[in-house]
N, C-alpha and C positions, 0 to 999 in steps of 0.2 A: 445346513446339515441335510444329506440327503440319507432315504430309508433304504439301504442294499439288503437284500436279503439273501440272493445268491448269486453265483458265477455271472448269469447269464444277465442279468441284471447290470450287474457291474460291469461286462464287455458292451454294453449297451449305451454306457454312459462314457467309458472311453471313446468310443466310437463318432460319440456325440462331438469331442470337443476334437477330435481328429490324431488322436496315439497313433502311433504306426502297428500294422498289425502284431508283429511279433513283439513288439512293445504290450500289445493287451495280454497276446499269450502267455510272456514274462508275468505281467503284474496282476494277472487275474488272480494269480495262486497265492500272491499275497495279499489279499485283501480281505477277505474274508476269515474270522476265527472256526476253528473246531475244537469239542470239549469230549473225549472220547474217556470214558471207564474202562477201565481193568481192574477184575477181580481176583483176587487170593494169586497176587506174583508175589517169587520169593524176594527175597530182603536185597540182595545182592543183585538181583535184575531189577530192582524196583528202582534202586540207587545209580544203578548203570543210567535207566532209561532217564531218570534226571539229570544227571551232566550232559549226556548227549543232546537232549533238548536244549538244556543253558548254554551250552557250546554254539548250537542256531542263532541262539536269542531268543528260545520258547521255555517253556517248562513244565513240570510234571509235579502236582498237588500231592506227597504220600503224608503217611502217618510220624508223629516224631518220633515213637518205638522204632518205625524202618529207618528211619535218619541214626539211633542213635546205637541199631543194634539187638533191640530187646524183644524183638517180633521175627518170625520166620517168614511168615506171610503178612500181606498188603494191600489194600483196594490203591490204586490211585488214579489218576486227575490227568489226562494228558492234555496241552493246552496249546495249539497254536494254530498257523497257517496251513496254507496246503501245500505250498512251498516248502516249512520248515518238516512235514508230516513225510512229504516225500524222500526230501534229506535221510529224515531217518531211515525210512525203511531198507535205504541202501547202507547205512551203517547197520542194522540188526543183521542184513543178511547175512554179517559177518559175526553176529556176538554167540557167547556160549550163555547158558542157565535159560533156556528155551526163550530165547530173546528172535531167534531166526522164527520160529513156528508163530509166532507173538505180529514179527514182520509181516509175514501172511496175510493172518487175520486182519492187520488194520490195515491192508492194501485191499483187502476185499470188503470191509465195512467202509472206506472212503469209497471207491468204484461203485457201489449200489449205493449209499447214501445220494450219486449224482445223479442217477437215474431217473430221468422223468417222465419218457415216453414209452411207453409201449404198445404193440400192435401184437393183437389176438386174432388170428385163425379163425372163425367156426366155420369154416367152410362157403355156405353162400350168404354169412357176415362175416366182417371183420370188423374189430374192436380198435379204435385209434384212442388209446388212453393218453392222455397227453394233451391234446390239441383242446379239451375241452373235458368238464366231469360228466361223465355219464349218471344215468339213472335208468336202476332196477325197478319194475314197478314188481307190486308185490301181490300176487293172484291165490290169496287163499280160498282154499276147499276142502276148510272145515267146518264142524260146526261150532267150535268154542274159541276161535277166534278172538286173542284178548284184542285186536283192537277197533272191533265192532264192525269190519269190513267184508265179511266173508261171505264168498258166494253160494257155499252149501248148499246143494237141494236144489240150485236153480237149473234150468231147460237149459243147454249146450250151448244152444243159440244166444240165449241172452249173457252166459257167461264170457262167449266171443263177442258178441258186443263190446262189455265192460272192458275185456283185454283189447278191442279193439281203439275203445275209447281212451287207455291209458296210450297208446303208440300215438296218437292223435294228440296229445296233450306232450310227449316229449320222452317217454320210455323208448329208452335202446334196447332194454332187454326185460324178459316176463320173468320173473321169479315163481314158481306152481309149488304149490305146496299140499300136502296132502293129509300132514298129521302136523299138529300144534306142538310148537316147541316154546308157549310160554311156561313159568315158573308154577310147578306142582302139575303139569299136565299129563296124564296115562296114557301109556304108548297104547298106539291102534295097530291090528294085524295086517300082514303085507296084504293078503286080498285086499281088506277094506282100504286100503291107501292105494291101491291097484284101481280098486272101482270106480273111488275120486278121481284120480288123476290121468289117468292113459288116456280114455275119452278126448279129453279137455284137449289135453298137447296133442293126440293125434287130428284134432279141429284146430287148434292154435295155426298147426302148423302149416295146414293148408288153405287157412284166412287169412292169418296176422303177418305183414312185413318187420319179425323182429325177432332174433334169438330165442328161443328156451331154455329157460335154466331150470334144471328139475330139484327142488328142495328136499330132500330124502336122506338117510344114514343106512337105507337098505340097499341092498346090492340087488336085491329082487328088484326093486322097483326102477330102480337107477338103471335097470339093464330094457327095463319093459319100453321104461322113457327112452334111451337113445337110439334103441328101436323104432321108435314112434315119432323121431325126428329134433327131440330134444341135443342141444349144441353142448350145453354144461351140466354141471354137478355141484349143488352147492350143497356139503355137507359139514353140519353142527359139530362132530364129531374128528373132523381132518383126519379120515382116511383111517382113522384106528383099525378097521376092519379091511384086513390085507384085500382081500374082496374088491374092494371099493376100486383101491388104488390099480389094480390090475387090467379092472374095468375102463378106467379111463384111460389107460394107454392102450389099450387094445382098440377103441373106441378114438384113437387122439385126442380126445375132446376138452375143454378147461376144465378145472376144477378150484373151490372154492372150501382153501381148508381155514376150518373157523375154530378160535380158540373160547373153550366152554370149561370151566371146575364143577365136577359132578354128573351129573346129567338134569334134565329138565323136573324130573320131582321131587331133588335134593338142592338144587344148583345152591336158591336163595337162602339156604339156612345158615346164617353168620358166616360167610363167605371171608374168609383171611389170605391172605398172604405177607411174607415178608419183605419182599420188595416183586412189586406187581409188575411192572415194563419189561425188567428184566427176565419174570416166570415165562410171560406169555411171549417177549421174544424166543426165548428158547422152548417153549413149546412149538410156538410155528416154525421155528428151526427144524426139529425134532421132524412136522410134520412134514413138511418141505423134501428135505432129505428123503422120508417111507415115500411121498410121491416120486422123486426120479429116482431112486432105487427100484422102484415096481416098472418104472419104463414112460412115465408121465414127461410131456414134454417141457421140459424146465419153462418154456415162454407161454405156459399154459395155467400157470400154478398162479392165483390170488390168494391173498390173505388176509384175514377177517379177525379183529380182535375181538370179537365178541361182547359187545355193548348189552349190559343185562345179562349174559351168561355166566351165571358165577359172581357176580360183584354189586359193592355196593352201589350207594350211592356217588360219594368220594373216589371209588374207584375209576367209574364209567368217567367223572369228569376229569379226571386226572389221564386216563387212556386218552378222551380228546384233546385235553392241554397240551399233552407229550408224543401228537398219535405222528412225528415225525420222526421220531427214535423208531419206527416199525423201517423206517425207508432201509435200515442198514441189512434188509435180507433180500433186497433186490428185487422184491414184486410190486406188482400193484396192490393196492390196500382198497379194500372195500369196505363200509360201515355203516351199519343199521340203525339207525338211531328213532326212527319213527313210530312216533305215538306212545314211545316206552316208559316204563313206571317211572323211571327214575327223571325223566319232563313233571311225571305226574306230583310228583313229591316235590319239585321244586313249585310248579306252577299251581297245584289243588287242584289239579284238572283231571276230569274222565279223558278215558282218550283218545275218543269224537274231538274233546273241546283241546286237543295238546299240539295239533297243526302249525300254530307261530311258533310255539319252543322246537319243533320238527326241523322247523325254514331253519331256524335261527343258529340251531345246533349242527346241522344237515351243512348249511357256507362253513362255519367254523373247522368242521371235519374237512372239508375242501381245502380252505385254505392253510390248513394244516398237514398236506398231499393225501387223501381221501381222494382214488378217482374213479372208484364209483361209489353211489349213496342207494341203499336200500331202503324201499318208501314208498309208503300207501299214498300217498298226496303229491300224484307226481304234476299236475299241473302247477300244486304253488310252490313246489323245492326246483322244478324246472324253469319257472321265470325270475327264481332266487340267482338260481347258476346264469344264467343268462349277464345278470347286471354283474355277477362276480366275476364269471371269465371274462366280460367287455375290459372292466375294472383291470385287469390281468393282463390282456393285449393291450392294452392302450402305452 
């Protein structure tokens, strides 16, 4: 038995035993299954897309109301190869009851689902997402910092240090942040997040060999920062504030829209949803879209589901069990997982002491396409990825 996980994998082992190349091209598409959801189709197209499928040899999971008739609408279950997925979409193109527009969609959620590299711009970096996981180190500059790391209050100098000493230990990029966006924490005013942060990144940028990513949802600040030599924008908020969004395509720069329920002094109160993959896919849809609508350059855009923002415990692990289903919008995915309650809840740890549940959860997001990890502990989530990429290439 061997473990295929994707395309590449499997032309890998063709290759091995000596296929002819257009023989791998052929057989790569069938090799591998895909399980694709559709929501609320009508009865009549629901029932379409199933014979077409069993016509292949694949098939399509509905309700027995849409079998029998009793149902208008239908979730169902699409089930096959890549092969049998592409068959179809050249039969939709031709069907009626929004079966063509349907074709679309799963020709664009398979195309991004294959996605595995990307290369980011910041001008005098560039980002090779792909070849290996990056990591954000995480440079806060507050003072209530939940996770006991924060440089607050300290001399420039010694804060470039510490940022220096994250690049030294394996950080591609600084994350600066200037107001605390843990759970019940009180916004600070632009000044006072102005005073933290501009300093900092305007020193970063003239000491540290590594990106800036300025952590912000103000557009004051975010404008102060690119000014001051900052490359990105990571904000909690994904660009809600037209502002935002304007700014970074004026600016070219990346940006990092995060998915959050609430805000930071209500997020955690009984936090629900009814189907959670699905919400926050279509939120970062949603934000995606206001990014290149404003002029953001599509190969510029990450996506961040927001580990702790809004959810539970059950949620956050369930976000990383499934953080593969994020591939179907065609960015890189970024994820935060370090030091956060919900380690603490599982492990009974402060969280100084939540660094192995970090490592542990930090590979897991990886190898579940995570490719970058946001993280105070970047030496030991750095020699984690290390043995996982080798792991990877070998």
């Amino acid at each position: 038995m061997l473990a295929i996980e994707n395309r590449k994998a499997l032309e890998e082992v063709m290759r091995d035993i000596k296929v002819d190349p257009y023989g791998i091209k052929i057989m790569s598409q069938k090799g591998l299954s895909f399980f694709l959801r559709v929501n609320s189709l009508s009865n009549i197209a629901a029932n379409i897309l199933k014979q077409e499928m069993l016509s292949f040899g694949a098939d399509v999971a509905i309700p027995r109301d849409a079998l029998t008739g009793k149902t208008k609408k239908a979730d169902c279950l699409i089930m096959g190869n890549l092969s049998q997925l592409n068959r179809l979409n050249k039969k939709l193109a031709h069907q009626p009851f929004g079966l063509t527009g349907l074709g679309r969609q799963l020709r664009t959620c398979l195309d991004n689902y294959e996605k595995d590299n990307f290369i980011i711009d910041l001008g005098r970096y560039k980002l090779h997402l792909g070849k290996r996981t990056l990591v954000a180190g995480v440079l806060n500059l507050t003072p209530d910092s939940f996770s006991g790391d924060g440089v607050y209050g300290r001399a420039i100098e010694e804060i470039t240090l510490r940022a220096q000493q994250m690049v030294n230990e394996g950080a591609d990029i600084l994350d600066v942040g200037g107001e605390s966006s843990r759970p019940g924490a009180s916004p600070v005013s632009v000044n006072e997040e102005l005073k933290r942060t501009i300093p900092v990144i305007k020193a970063l940028v003239k000491k540290v060999k590594a990106p800036i990513s300025i952590d912000t949802y103000k557009p004051q600040v975010a404008l102060a920062a690119l000014d001051s030599g900052a490359a990105m924008i990571n904000d909690i908020t994904a660009l809600k504030n037209p502002q935002m969004a304007k700014l970074a395509a004026k600016y070219n720069c990346a940006v990092v829209v995060m998915h959050m329920k609430g805000n930071p002094r209500t997020m955690q109160r009984k936090p629900s949803y009814d189907k959670l993959i699905d919400e926050i896919i279509a939120f970062l849809g949603e934000a995606i879209s206001r990014a290149q609508d404003a002029g953001v350059n599509e190969n510029k855009i990450i996506i961040d589901p927001g580990i702790g923002f809004g959810k539970s415990l059950e949620d956050n692990l369930e976000i990383l069990k499934r953080l593969k289903e994020f591939k179907v919008l065609g960015k890189p995915i970024m994820v935060g997982v370090s030091r956060k309650s919900f380690l603490g809840k599982i492990l009974n740890a402060k969280p100084q002491e939540r660094v192995t549940g970090t490592v542990s959860s930090s590979v897991l997001a990886a190898a579940n396409g995570a490719k970058i990890l946001r993280v105070h502990d970047v030496k030991e989530v750095k020699q984690a990825l290390k043995i996982f990429d080798a792991i990877n290439k070998s």
